[in-house]
C-alpha positions in Angstrom: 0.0 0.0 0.0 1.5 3.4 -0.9 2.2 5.6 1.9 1.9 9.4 2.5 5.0 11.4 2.0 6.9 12.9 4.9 6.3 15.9 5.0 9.7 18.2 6.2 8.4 21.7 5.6 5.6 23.9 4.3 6.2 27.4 2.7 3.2 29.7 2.2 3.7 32.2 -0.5 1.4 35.4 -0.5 1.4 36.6 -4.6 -0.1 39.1 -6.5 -3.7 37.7 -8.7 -1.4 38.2 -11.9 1.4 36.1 -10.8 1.5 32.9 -12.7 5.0 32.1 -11.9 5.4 31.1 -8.8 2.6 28.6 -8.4 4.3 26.7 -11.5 7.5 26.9 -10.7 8.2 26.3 -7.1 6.5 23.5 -6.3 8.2 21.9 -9.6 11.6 22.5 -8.1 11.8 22.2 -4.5 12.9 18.7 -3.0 11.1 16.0 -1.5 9.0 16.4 1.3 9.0 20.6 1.2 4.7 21.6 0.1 4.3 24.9 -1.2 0.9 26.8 -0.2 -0.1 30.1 -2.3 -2.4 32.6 -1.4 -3.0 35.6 -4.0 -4.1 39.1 -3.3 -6.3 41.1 -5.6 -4.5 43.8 -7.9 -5.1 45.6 -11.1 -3.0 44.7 -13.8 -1.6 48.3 -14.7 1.7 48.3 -13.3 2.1 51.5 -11.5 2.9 52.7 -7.5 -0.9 52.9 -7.4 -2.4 49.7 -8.1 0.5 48.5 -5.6 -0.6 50.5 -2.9 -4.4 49.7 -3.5 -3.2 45.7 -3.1 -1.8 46.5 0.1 -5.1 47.2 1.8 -5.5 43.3 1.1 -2.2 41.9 1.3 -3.0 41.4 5.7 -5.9 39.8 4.6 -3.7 37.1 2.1 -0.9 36.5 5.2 -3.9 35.6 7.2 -5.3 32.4 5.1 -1.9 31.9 4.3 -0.9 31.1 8.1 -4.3 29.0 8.1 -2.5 25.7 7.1 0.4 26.4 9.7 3.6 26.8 7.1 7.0 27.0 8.6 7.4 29.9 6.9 5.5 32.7 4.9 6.7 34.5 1.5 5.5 37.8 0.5 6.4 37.7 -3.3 5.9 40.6 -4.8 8.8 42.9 -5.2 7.0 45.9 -6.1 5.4 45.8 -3.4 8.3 46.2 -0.8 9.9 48.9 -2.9 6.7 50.8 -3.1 6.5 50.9 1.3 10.7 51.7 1.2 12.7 50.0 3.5 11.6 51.0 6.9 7.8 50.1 5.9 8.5 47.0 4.9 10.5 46.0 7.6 7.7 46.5 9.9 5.2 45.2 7.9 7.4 42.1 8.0 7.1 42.6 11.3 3.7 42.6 11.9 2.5 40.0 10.1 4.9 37.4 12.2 3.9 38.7 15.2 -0.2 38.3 14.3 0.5 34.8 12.4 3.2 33.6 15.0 4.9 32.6 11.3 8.2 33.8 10.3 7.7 36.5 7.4 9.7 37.3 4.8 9.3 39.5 1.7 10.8 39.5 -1.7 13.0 42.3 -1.0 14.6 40.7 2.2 15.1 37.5 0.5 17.5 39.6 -2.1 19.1 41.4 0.7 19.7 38.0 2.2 21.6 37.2 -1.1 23.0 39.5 -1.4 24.8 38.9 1.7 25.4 35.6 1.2 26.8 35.6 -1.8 28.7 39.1 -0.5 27.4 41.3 -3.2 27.5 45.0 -2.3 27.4 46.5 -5.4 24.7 45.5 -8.0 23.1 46.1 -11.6 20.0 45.6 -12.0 16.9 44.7 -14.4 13.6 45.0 -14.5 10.5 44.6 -15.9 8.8 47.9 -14.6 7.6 51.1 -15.7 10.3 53.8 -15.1 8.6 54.9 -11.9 8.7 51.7 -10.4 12.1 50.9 -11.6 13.3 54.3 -10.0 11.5 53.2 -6.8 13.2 50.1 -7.0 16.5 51.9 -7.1 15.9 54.1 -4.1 15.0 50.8 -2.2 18.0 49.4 -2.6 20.4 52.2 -1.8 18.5 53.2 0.9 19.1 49.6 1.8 22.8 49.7 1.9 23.5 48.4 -1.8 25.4 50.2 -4.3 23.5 50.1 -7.6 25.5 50.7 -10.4 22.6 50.6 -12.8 19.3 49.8 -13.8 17.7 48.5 -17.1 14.1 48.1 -17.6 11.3 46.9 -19.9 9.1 49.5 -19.3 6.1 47.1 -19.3 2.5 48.5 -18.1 0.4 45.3 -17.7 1.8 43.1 -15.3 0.1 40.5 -17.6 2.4 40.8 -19.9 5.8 40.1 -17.1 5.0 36.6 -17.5 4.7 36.2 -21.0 8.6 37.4 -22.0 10.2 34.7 -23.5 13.7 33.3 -21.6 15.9 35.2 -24.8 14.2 38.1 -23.4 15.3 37.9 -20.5 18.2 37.2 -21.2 19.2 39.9 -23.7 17.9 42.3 -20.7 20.0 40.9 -18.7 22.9 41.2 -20.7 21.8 44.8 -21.4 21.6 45.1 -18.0 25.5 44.1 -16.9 27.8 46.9 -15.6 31.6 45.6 -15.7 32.6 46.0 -12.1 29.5 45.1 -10.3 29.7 42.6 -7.6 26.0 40.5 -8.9 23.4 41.2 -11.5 19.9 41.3 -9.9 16.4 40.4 -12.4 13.8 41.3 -10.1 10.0 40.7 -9.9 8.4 37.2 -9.3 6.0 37.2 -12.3 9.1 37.3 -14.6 10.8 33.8 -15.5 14.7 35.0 -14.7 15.1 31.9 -13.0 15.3 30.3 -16.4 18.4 32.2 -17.6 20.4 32.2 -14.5 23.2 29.3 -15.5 23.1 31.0 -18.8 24.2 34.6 -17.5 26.3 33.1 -15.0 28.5 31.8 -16.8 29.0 34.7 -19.5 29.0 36.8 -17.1 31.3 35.2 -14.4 29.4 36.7 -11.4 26.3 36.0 -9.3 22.8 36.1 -10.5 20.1 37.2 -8.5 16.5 37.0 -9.5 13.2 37.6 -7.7 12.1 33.9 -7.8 15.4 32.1 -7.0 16.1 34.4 -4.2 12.9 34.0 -2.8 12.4 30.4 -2.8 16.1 30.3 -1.4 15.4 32.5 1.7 11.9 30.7 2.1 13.8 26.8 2.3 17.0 28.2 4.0 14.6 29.9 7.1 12.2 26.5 7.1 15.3 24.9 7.6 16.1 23.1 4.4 19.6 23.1 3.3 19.7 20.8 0.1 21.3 21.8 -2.6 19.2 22.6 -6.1 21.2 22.2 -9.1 20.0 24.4 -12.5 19.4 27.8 -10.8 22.9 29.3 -10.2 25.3 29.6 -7.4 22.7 31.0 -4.8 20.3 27.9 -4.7 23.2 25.0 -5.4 
């Protein structure tokens, strides 16, 4: 008779209603015994500071059901989000929402940061898919964070729709636009683009770090529900 599998952690992930990423792609990749739960929150799919802000009066609201199957540890992934609240906001919205759930929290943007430390990256180029506004926002956040950004390259794109529907040599032509000689990592954010897909690609023309949204985030999420194994495909952060 076949048996249930053990289970060795669960990860909740909050996402925005447009994200159709992360719901394919984590729970393809992760290893043995590690369940991925995914609770979305309602947003508009004009990309703009805006319709981020207006998702934020649910996001509290998607942690909540999120914590309902008791994960190990919850996920905010949505980049845009964090950079849109700045640094201090987000921390203590992290905050908050670990002290109501009793979960640890983590957002997209302090998965990078812890990255970036790992992998000891201080100064950083990034891409994006964002408006200009956003992608300026995203800039700030990141100095204002302690990270040197040496530059930033963007797709401009207006419907978040559309993030998910750039094809991996798009990506990976941004992220070649996107490379400053010099910098310690490249960054791809957002988690409704598929950067994990060209990360062994870049990393090796490149010969440095690759950070994207999705890798990063499903990193930090396994790493603090205390699974260590290695995950070979996604660059140097996740093996």
């Amino acid at each position: 008779m076949e048996t249930s599998q053990e289970s060795r952690a669960r990860i909740g992930v909050v996402v925005p209603s447009v994200n159709t990423v992360v719901e394919e792609w984590f729970p393809r990749v992760v290893p043995r015994g590690v369940s991925i739960h995914v609770s979305r929150v309602p947003i508009s799919s004009t990309a703009s500071a805006a319709a981020v802000e207006e998702m934020a009066r649910h996001e509290k609201a998607a942690v909540r059901l999120a914590a309902d199957c008791a994960p190990d540890i919850i996920v905010h992934g949505c980049v845009a989000a964090s950079v849109v609240r700045g640094p201090a906001r987000d921390r203590a919205f992290a905050l908050e929402m670990a002290e109501e759930t009793g979960i640890r929290f983590c957002t997209a943007t302090a998965a990078i940061m812890m990255a970036f430390e790992s992998l000891g990256a201080r100064r950083v180029c990034i891409a994006s898919p964002y408006p200009a506004a956003l992608d300026a926002l995203e800039r700030r956040f990141f100095e204002g964070s302690g990270i040197e950004v040496t530059g930033t390259t963007s797709l401009g794109i207006a419907d978040t729709r559309d993030i998910a529907r750039q094809a991996r040599r798009e990506i990976h032509a941004l992220g070649r636009r996107a490379w400053i000689a010099g910098s310690d990592a490249l960054l791809i954010s957002c988690l409704a683009l598929r950067s994990h897909t060209v990360i062994e690609a870049l990393e090796q023309e490149l010969q440095v770090p690759v950070i994207t949204a999705t890798q990063a985030a499903l990193w930090a999420a396994l790493r603090l529900a205390g699974i260590t194994d290695s995950l070979t495909g996604y660059g140097q952060l996740l093996s």
